[in-house]
N, CA, C and O atoms as CSV, one atom per row, in Angstrom:
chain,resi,resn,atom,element,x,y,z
A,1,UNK,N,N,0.841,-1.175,0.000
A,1,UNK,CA,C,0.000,0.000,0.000
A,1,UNK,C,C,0.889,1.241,0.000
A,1,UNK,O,O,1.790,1.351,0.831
A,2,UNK,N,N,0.645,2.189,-0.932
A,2,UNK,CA,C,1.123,3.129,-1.158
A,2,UNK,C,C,0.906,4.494,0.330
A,2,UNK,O,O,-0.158,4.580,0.942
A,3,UNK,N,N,2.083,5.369,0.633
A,3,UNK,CA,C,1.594,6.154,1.383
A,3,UNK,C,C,1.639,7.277,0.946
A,3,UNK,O,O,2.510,7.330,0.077
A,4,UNK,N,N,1.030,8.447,1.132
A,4,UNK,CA,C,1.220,9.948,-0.042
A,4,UNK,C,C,2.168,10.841,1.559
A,4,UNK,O,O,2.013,10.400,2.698
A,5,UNK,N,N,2.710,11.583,1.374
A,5,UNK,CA,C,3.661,12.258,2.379
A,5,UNK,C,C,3.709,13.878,1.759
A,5,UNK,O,O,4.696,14.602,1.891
A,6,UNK,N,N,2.664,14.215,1.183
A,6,UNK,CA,C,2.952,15.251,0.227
A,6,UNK,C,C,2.246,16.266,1.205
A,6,UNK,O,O,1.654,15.868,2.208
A,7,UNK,N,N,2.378,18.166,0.717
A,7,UNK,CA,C,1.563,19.418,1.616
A,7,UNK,C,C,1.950,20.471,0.615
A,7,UNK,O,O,2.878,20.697,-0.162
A,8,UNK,N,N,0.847,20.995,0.980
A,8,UNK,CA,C,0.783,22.412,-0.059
A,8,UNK,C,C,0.222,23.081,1.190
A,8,UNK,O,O,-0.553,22.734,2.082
A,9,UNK,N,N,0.942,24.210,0.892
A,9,UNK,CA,C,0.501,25.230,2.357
A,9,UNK,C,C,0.870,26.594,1.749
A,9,UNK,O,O,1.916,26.948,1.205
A,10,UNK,N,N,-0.314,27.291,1.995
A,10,UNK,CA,C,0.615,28.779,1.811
A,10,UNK,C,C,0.377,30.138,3.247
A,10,UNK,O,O,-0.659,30.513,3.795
A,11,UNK,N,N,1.374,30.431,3.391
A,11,UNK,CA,C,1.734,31.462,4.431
A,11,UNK,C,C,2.592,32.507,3.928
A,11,UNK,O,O,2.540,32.922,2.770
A,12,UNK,N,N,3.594,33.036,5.056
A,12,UNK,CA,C,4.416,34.518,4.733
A,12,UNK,C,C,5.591,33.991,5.069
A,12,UNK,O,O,5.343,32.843,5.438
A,13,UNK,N,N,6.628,34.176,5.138
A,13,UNK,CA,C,7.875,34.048,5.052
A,13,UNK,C,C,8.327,34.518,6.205
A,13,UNK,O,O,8.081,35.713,6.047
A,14,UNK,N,N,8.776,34.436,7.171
A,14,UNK,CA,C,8.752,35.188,8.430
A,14,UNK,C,C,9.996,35.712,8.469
A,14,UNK,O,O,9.626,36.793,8.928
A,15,UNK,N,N,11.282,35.854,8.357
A,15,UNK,CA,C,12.552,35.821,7.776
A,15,UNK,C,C,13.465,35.289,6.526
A,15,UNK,O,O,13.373,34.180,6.000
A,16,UNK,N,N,14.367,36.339,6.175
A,16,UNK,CA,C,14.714,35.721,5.042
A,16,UNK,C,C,15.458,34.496,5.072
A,16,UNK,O,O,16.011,34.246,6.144
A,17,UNK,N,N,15.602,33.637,4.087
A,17,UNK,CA,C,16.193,32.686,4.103
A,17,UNK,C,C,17.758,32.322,4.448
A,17,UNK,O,O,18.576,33.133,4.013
A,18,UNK,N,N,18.293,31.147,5.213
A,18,UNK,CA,C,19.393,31.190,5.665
A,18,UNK,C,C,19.783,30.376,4.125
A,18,UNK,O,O,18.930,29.659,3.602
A,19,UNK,N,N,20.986,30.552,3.560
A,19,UNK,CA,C,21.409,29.723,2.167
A,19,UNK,C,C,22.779,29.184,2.246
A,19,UNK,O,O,23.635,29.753,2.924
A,20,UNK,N,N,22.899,28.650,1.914
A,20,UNK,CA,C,24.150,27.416,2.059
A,20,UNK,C,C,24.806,27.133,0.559
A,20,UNK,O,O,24.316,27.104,-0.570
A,21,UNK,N,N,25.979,26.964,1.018
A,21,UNK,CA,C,26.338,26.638,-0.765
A,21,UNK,C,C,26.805,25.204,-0.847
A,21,UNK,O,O,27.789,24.877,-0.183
A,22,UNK,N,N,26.342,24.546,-1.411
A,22,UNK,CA,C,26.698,23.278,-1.043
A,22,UNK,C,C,27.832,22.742,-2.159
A,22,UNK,O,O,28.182,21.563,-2.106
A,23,UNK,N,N,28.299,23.487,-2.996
A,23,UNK,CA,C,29.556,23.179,-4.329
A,23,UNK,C,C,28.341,22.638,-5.083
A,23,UNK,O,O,27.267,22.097,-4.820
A,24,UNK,N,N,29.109,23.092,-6.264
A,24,UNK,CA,C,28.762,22.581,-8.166
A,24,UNK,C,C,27.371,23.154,-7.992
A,24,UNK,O,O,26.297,22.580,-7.817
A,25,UNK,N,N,27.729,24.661,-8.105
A,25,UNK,CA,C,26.082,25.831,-8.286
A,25,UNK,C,C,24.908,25.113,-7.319
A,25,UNK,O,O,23.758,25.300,-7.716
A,26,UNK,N,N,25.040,24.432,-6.277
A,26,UNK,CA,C,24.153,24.107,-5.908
A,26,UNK,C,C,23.815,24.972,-4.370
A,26,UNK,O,O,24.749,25.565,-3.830
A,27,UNK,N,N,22.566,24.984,-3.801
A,27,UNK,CA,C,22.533,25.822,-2.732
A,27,UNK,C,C,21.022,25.225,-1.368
A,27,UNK,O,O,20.109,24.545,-1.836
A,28,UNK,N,N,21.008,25.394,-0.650
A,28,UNK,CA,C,20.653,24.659,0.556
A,28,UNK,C,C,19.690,25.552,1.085
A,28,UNK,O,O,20.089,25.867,2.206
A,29,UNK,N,N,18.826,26.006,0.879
A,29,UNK,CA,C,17.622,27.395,1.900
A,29,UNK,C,C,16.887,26.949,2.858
A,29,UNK,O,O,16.410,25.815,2.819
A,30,UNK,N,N,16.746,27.558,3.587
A,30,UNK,CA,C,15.790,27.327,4.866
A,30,UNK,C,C,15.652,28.337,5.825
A,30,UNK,O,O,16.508,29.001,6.408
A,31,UNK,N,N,13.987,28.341,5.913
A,31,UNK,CA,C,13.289,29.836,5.789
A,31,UNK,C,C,12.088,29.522,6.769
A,31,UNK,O,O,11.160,28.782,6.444
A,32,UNK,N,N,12.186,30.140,7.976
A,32,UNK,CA,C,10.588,30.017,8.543
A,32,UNK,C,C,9.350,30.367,8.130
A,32,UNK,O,O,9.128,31.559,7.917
A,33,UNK,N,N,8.435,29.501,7.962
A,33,UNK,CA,C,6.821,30.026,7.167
A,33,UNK,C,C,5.651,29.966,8.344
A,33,UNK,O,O,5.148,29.061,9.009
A,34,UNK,N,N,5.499,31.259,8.259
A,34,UNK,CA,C,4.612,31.402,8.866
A,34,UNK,C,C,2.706,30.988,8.642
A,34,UNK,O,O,2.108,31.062,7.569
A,35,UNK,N,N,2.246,30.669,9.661
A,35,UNK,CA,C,0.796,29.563,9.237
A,35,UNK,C,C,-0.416,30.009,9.792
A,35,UNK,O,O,-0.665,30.027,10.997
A,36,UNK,N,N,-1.066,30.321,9.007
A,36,UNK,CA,C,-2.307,31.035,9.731
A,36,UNK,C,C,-3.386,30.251,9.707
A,36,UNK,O,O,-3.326,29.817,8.557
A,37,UNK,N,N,-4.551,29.665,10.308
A,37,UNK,CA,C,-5.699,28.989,10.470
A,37,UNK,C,C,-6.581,29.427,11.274
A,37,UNK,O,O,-6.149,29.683,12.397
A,38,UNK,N,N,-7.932,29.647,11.054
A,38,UNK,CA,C,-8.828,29.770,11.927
A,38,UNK,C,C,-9.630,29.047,12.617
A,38,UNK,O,O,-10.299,28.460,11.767
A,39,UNK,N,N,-9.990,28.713,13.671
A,39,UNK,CA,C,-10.894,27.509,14.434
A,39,UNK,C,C,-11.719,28.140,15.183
A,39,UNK,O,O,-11.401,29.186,15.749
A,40,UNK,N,N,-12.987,27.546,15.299
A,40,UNK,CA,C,-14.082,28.204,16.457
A,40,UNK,C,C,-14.058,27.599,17.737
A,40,UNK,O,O,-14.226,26.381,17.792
A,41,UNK,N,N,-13.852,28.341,18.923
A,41,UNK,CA,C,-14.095,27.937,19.836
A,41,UNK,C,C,-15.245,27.396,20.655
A,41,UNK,O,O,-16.155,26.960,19.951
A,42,UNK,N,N,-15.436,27.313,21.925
A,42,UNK,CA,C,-16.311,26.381,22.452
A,42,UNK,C,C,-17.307,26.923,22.167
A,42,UNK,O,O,-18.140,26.137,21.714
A,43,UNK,N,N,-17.799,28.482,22.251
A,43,UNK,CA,C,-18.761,29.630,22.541
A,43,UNK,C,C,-19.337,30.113,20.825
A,43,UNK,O,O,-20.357,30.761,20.590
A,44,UNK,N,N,-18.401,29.605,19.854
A,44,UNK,CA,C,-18.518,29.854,18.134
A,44,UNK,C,C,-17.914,30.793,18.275
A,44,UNK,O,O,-18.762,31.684,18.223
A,45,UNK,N,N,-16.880,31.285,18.442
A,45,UNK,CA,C,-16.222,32.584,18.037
A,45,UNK,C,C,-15.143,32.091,17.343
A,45,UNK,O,O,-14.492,31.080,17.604
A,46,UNK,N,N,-14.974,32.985,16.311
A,46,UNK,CA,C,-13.531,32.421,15.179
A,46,UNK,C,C,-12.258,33.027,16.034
A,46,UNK,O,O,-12.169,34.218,16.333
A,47,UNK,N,N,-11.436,32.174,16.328
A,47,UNK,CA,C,-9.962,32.568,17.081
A,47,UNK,C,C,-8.985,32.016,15.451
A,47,UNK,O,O,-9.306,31.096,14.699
A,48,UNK,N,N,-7.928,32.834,15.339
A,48,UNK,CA,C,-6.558,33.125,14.327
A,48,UNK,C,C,-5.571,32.100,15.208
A,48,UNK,O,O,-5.469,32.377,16.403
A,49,UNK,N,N,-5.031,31.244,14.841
A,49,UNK,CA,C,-4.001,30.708,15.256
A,49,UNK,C,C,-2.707,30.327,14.288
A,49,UNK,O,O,-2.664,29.547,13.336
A,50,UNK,N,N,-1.896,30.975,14.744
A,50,UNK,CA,C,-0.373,31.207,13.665
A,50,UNK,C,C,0.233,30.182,14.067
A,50,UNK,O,O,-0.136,29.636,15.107
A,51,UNK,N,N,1.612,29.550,13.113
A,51,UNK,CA,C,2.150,29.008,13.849
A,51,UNK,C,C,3.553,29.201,12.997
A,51,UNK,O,O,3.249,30.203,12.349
A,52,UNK,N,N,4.888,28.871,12.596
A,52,UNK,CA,C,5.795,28.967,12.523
A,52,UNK,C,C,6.435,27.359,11.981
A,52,UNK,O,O,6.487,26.445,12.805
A,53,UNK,N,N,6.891,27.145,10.560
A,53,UNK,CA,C,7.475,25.939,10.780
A,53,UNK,C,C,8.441,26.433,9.681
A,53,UNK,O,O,8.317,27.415,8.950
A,54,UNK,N,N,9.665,25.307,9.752
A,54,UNK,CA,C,10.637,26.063,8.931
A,54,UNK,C,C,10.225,24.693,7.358
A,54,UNK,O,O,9.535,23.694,7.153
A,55,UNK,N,N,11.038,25.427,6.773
A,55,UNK,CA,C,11.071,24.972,5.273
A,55,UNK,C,C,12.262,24.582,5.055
A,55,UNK,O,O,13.138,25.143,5.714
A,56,UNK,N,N,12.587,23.731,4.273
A,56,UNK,CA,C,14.124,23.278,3.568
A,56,UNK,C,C,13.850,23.350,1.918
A,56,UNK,O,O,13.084,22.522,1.424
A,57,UNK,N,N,14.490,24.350,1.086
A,57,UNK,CA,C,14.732,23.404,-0.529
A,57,UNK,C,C,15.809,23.641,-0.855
A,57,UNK,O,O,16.533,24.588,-0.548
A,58,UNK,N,N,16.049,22.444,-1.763
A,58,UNK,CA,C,17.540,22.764,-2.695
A,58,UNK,C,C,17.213,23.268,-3.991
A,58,UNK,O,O,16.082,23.185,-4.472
A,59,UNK,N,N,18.321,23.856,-4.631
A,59,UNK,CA,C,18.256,24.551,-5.689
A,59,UNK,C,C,19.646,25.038,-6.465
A,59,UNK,O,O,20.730,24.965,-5.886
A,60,UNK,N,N,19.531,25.513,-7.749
A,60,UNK,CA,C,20.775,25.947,-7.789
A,60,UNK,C,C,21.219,27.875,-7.363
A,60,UNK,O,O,20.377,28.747,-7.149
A,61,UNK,N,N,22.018,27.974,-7.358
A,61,UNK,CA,C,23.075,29.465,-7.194
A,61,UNK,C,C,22.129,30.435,-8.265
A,61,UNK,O,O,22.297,30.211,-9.464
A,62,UNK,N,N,21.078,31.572,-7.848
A,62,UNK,CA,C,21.030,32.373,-8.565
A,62,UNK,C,C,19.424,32.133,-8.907
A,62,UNK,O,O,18.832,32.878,-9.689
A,63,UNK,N,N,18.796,31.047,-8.261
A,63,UNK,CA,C,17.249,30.583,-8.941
A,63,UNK,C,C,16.457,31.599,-8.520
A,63,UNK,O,O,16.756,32.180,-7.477
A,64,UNK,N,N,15.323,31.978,-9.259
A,64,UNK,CA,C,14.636,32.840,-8.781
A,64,UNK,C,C,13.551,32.181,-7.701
A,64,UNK,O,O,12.488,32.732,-7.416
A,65,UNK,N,N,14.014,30.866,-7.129
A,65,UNK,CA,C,13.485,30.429,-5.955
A,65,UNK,C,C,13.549,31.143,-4.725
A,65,UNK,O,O,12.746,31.445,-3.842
A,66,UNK,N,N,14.943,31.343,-4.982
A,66,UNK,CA,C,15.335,32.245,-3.642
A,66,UNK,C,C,15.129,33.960,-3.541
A,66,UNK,O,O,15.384,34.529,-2.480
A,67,UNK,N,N,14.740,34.573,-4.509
A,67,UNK,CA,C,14.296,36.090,-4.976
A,67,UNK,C,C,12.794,35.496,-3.614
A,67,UNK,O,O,12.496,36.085,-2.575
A,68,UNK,N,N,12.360,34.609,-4.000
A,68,UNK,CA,C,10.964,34.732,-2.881
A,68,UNK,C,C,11.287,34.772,-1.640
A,68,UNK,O,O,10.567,35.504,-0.961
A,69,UNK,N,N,12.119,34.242,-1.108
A,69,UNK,CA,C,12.334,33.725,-0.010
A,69,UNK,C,C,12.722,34.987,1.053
A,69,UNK,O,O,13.737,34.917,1.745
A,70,UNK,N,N,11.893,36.034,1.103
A,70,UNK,CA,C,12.291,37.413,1.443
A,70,UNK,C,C,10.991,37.322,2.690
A,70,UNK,O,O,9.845,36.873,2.681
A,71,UNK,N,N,11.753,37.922,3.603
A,71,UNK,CA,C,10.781,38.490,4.939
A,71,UNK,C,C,9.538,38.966,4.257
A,71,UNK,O,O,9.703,39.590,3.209
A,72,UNK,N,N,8.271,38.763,4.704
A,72,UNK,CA,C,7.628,39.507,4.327
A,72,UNK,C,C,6.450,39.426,2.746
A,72,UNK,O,O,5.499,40.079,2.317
A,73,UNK,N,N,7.386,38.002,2.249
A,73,UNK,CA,C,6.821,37.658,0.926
A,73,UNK,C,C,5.758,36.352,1.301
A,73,UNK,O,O,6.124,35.515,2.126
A,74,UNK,N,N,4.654,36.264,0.750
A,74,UNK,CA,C,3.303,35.430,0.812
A,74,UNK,C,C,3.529,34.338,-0.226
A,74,UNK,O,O,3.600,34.789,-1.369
A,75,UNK,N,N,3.625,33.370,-0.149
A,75,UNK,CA,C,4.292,32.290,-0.824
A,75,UNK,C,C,2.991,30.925,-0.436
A,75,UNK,O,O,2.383,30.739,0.618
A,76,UNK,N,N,2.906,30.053,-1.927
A,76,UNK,CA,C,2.603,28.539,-1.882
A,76,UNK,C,C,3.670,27.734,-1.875
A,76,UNK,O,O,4.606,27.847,-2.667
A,77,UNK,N,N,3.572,26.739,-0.835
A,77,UNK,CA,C,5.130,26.194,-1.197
A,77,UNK,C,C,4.633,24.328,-1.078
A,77,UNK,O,O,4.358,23.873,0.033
A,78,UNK,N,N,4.600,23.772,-1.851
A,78,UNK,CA,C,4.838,22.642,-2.068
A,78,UNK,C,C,5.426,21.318,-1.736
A,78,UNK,O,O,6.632,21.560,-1.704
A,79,UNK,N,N,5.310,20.419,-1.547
A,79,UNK,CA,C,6.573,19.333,-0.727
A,79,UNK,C,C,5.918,18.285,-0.408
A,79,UNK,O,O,4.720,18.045,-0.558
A,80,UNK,N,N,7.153,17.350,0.265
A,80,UNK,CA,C,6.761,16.250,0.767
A,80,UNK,C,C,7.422,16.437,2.601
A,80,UNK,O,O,8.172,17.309,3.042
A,81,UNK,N,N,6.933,15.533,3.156
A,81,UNK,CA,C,7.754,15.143,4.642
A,81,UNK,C,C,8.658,14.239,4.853
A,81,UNK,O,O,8.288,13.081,5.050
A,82,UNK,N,N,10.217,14.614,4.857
A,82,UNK,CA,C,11.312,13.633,4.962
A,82,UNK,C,C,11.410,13.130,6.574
A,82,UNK,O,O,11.543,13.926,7.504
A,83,UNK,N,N,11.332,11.866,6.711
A,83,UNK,CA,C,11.695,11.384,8.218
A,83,UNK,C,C,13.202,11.714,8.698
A,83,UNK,O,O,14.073,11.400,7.888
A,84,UNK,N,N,13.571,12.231,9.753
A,84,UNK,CA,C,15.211,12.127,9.940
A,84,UNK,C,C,15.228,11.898,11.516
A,84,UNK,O,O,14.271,12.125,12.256
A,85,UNK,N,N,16.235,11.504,11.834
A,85,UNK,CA,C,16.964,11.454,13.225
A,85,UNK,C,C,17.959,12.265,13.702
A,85,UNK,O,O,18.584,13.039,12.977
A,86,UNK,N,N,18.141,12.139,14.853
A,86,UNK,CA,C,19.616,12.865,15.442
A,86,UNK,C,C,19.828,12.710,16.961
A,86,UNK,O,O,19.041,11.970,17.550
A,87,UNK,N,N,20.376,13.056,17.356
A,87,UNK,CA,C,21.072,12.785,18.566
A,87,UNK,C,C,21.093,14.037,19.497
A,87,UNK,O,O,21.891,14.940,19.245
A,88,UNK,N,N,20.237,14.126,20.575
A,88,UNK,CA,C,20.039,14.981,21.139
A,88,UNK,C,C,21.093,15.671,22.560
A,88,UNK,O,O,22.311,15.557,22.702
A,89,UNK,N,N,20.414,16.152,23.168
A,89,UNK,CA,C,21.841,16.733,24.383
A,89,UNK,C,C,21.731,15.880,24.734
A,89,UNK,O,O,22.801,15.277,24.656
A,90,UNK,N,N,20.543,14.975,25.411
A,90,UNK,CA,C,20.503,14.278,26.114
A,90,UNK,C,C,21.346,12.660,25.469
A,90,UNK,O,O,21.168,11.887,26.410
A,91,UNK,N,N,21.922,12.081,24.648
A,91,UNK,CA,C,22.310,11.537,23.972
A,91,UNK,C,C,21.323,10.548,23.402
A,91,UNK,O,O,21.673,9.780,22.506
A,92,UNK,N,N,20.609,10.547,23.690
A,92,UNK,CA,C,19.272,9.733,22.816
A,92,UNK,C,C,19.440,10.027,21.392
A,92,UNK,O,O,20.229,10.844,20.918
A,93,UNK,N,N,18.236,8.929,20.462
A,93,UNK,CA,C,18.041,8.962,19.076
A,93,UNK,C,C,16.712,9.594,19.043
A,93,UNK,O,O,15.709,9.112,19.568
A,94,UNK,N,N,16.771,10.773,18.352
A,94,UNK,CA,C,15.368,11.168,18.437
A,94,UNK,C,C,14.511,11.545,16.913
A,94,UNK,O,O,15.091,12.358,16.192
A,95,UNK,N,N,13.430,11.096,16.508
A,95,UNK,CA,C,12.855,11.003,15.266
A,95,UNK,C,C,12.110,12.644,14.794
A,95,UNK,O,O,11.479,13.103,15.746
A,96,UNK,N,N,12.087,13.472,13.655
A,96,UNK,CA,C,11.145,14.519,13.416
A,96,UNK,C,C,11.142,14.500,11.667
A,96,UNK,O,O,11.655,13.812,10.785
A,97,UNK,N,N,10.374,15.518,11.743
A,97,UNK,CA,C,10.045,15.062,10.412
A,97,UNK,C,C,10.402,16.298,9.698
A,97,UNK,O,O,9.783,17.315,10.010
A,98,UNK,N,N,11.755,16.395,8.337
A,98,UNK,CA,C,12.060,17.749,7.961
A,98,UNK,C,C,10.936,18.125,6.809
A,98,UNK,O,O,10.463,17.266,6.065
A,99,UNK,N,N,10.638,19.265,6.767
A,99,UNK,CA,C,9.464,19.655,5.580
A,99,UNK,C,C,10.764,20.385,4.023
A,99,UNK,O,O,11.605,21.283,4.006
A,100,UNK,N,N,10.256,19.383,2.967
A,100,UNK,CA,C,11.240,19.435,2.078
A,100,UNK,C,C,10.616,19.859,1.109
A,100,UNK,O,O,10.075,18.938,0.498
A,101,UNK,N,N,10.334,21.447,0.423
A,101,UNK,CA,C,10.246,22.137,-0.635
A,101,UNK,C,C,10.267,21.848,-2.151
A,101,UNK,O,O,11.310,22.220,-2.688
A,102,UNK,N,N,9.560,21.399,-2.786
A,102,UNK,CA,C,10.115,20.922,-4.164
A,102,UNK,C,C,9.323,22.049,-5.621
A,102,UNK,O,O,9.599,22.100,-6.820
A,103,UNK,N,N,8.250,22.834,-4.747
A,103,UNK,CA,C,7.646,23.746,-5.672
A,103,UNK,C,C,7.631,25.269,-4.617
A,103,UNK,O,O,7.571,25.131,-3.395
A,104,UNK,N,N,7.698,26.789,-5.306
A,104,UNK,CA,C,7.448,27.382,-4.478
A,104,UNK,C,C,6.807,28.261,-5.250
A,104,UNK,O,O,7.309,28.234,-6.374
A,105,UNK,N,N,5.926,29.034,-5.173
A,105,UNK,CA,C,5.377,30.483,-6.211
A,105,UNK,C,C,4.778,30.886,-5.346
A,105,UNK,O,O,4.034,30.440,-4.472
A,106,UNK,N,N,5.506,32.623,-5.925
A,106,UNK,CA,C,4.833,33.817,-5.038
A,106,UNK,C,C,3.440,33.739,-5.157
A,106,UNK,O,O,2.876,32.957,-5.923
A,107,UNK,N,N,2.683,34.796,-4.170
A,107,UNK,CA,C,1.259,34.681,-4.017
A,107,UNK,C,C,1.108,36.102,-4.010
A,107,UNK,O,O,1.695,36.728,-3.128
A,108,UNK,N,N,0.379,36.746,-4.899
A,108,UNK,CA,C,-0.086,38.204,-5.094
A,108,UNK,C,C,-0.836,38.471,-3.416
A,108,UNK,O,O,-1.405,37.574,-2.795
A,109,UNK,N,N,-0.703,39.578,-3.029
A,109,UNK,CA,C,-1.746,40.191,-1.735
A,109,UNK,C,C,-2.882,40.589,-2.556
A,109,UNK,O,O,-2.686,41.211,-3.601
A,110,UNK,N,N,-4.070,40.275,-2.160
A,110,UNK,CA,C,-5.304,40.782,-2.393
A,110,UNK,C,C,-5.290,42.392,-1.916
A,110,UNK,O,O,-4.824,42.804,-0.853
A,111,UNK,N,N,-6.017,43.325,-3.134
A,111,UNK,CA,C,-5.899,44.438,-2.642
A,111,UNK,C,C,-7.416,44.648,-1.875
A,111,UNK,O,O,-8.393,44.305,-2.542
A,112,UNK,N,N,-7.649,45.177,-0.554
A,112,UNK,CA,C,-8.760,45.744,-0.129
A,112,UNK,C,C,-9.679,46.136,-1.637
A,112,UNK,O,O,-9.377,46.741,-2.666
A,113,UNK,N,N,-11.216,45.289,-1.038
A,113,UNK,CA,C,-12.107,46.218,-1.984
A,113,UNK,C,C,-12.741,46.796,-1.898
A,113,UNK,O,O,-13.301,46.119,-1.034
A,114,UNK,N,N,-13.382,47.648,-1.988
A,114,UNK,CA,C,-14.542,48.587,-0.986
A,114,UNK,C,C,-15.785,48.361,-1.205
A,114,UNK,O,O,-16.110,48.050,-2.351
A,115,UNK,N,N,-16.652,48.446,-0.311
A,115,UNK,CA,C,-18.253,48.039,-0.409
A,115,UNK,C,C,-18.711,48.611,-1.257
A,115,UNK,O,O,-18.269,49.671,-1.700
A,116,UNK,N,N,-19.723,48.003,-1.662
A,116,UNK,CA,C,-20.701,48.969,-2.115
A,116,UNK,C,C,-21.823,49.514,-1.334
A,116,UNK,O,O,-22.587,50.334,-1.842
């Protein structure tokens, strides 16, 4: 049985991207995205809840992938969920899951419209 591991999410960019050069034009980004959702509480009132998760993509030196990747820019970003491990202070093996970028396009801001 097949499993799908895939997410399309779009948010804001909360900082610009940290970039890495990894040799042979290639380059490493990772960028916090910020997440907005609304849920009703117990009483029906709509509460905003943000949240913050970072992003990873590779790419090459110069893509206009990374022109988005600016504080402040409203972005769809695309991907799957890579499993990884590591080794914590505590010296344990510990499991999370990195979010890995494979599509990204800017997202125009809606301009205010006025009533009629």
């Amino acid at each position: 049985m097949a499993t799908n591991n895939n997410f399309t999410v779009t948010g804001i960019v909360a900082m610009d991207a940290q970039v890495k050069n990894n040799g042979n034009g290639s380059v490493w980004a990772k960028f916090p995205l910020a997440i907005r959702t609304t849920k009703k509480d117990k009483d029906g009132n709509e509460k905003k809840i943000s949240a913050l998760q970072d992003i990873e993509v590779g790419t090459k030196e110069g893509s206009p992938k990374l022109d988005l990747l600016k504080k402040g820019t409203i972005v769809k970003v695309e991907g799957f969920f890579e499993p990884r491990t590591y080794t914590g202070k505590d010296e344990k093996e510990h499991f999370a899951l990195s979010w890995k970028a494979t599509a990204i396009e800017k997202i125009e801001k809606k301009e205010d419209t006025p009533e009629a």
